[in-house]
C-alpha positions in Angstrom: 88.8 83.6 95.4 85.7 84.3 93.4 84.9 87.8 92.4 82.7 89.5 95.0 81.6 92.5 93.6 78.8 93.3 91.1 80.7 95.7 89.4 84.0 97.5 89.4 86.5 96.2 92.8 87.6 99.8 93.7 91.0 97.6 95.8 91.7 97.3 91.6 92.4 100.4 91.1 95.6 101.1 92.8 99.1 99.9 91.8 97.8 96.4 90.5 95.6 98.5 87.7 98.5 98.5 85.1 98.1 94.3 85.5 94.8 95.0 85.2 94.8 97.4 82.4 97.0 94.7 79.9 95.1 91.6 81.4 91.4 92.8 80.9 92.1 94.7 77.2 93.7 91.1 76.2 90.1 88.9 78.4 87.7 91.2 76.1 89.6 90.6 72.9 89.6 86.6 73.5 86.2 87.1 74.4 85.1 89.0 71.3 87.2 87.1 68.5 84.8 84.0 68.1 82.0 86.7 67.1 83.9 88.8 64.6 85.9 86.2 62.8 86.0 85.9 59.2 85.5 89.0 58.5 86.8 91.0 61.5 89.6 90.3 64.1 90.6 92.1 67.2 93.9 93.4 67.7 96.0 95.1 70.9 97.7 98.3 70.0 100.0 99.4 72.7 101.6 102.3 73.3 104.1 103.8 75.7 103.5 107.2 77.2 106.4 109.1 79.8 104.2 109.2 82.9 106.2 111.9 85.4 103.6 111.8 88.2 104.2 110.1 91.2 102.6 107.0 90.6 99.9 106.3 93.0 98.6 103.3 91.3 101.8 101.7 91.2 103.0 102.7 95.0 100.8 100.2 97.4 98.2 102.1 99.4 95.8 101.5 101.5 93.8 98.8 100.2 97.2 97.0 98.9 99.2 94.6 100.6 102.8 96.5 100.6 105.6 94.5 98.7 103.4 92.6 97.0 103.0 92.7 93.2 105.3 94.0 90.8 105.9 97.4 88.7 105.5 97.6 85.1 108.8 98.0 83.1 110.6 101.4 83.7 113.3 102.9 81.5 115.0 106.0 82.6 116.2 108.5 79.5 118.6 110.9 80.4 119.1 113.6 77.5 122.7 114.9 76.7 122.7 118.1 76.2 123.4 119.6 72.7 127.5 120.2 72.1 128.1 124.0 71.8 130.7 125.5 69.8 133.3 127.7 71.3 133.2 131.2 71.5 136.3 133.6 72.8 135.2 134.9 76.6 134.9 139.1 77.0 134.2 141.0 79.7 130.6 141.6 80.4 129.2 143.3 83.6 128.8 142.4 86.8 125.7 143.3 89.0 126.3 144.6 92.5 123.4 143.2 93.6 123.1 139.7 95.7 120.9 136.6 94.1 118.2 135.3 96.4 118.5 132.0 97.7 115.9 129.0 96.7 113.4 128.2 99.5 114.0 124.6 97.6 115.6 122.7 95.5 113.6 120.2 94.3 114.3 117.1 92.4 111.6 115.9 89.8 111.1 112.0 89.7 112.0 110.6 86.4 109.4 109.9 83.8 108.2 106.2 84.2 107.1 104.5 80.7 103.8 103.4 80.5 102.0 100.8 78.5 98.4 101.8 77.6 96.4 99.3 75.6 93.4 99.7 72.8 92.0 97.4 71.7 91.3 97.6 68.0 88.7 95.9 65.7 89.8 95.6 62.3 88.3 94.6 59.1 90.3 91.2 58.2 90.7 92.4 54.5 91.8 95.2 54.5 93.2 95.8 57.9 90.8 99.2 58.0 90.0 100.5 62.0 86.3 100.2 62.2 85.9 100.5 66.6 88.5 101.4 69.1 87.9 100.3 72.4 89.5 102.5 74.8 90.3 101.2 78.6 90.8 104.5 80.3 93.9 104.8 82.7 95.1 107.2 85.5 97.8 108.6 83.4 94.9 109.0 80.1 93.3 111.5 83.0 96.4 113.9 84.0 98.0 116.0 82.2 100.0 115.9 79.9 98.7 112.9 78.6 95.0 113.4 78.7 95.8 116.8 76.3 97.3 113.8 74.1 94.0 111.3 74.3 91.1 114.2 74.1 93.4 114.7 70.4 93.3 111.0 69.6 89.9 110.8 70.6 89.3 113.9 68.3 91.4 112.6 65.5 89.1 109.1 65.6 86.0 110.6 65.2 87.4 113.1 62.6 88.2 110.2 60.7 84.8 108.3 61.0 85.6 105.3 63.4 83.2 103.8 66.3 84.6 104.7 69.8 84.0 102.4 73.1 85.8 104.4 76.6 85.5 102.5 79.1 86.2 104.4 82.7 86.4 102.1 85.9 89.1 104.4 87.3 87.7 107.0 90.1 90.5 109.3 90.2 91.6 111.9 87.7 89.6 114.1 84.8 87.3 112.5 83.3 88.8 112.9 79.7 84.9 112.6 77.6 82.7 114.9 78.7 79.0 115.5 77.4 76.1 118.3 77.9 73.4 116.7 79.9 75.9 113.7 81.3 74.7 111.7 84.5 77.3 112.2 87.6 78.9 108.7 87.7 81.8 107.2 89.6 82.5 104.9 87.0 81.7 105.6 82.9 81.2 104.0 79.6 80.5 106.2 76.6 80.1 104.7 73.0 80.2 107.0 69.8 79.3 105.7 66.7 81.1 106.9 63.2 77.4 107.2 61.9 76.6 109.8 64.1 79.3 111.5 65.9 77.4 114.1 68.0 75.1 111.7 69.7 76.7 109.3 72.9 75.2 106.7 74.6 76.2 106.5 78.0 76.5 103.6 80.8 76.7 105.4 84.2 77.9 103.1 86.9 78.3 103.3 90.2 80.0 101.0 92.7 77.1 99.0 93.7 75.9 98.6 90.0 76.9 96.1 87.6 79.2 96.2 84.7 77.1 96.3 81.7 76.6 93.9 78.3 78.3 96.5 76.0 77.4 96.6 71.9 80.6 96.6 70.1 80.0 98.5 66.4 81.2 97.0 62.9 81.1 98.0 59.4 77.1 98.2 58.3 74.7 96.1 57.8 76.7 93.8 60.3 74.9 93.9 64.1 76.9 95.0 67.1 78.5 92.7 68.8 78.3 91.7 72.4 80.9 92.8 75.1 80.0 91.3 78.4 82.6 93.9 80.7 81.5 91.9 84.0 82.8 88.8 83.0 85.7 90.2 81.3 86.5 91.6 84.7 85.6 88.6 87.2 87.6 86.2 84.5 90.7 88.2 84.8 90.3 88.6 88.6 90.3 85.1 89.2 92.8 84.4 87.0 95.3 86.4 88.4 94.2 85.8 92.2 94.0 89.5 93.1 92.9 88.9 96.0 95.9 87.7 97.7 97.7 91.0 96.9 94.5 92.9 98.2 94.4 93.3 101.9 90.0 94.3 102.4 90.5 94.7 105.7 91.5 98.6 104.9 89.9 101.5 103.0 90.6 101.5 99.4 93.0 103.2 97.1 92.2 107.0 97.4 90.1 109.0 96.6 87.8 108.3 99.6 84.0 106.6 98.7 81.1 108.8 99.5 79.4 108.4 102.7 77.0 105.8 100.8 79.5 104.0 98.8 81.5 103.7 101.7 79.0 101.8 103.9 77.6 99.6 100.7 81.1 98.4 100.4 81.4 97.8 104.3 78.4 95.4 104.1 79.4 93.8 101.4 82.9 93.3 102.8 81.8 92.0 106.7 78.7 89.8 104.7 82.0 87.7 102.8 84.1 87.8 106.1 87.0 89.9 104.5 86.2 92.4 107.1 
């Protein structure tokens, strides 16, 4: 099916966003490499993050057709504790008094390993970072890993690299934040290495398209193009989303405003998903 929305598909953003997440970081690197090469080329740097939340982008939801899809890998570490040397038992003292029962015992889910995906544009010679383009992702905005990204994010800038975030997830913290930023369901905010304290900032909401994005090199090369729309509708249709999407039902949470709600209704019933 072709893509239907202008913009972001909010049905994308519960448990098929980690397909999502890898399939669209790899679209806009193919669709940047013919525009960079000799001098630069675009790489995928992956990393894997212990994720202990509950996992409501991988879980179907509303919006999701249930057993359909697939979860990412998962690999469960359990930690041994440390051996302890023996040491001869004495008498200690005992306490008249009577221990309190638990209202609960709980049992915490194990941590799920995630992939998250930059991708990177390199200088070709000397394999230098010059812009990381960041695809935001639920578990980038929950603790504890958004504590970890607002330090990578930090640790980029420090070091005088360009910066593309790119946030088409609703749900979570939002883990840029700027004086004077526009409210936004969805975001895109680009930092330069020039000039670190000044942003430029896409604010999107559901009925708006995905913007042409400038990618930053090394001066006195120009930006390069980054068209996020197509990136998007490319990957949609080549995965055929749509027949794990059931538009009949509200999307993944959290609910759309009032207006967003009956924009998407229309644009549903005027396709005849609804």
């Amino acid at each position: 099916m072709r893509y239907l929305f202008p913009g972001m598909d909010p049905y994308l953003e519960g448990y098929l966003w980690p397909d999502v997440h890898l399939a669209l970081a790899a679209q806009i690197r193919r669709q940047l490499e013919p525009f960079l090469r000799p001098k630069y080329v675009a790489r995928l740097a992956i990393r894997m993050v212990g994720d202990a939340a509950e996992g409501i982008e991988i879980a179907p939801t509303n919006g999701d057709r249930p057993g359909s899809g697939s979860q990412p890998d998962i690999e469960v570490v359990k930690r041994m504790p440390p051996a302890r040397a023996a040491v001869p038992s004495a008498p200690f003292a005992q306490s008249s008094l009577p221990i309190s029962p638990p209202t609960a015992v709980l049992t915490l889910p194990e941590p799920i390993q995630r992939r998250l995906v930059t991708v990177e544009v390199r200088d070709a010679a000397s394999n230098e970072l010059v812009t990381a383009i960041e695809l935001i992702s639920p578990t980038n905005k929950r603790m504890p890993d958004l504590h970890r990204y607002r330090s990578k994010r930090r640790a980029l800038l420090t070091a005088g690299k360009n910066l593309l975030e790119i946030d088409l997830i609703r749900r979570g913290t939002r883990p840029f934040a700027f004086s004077g930023m526009p409210a936004a369901t969805y975001a895109v905010a680009l930092t330069r290495s020039d000039n670190p304290n000044r942003v430029e900032f896409w604010a999107l909401n559901l009925p708006d398209p995905l913007p042409v994005l400038p990618t930053p090199l090394l001066p006195p090369d120009p930006d390069v193009a980054l068209d996020l729309g197509s990136a998007l509708r490319t990957v949609y249709e080549e995965a055929d989303y749509d027949l794990s999407l059931d538009y009949t039902q509200a999307p993944p949470p959290p609910a759309l405003r009032e207006a967003d709600a009956s924009w998407l209704a229309t644009l549903l019933s005027g396709s005849g998903l609804r």
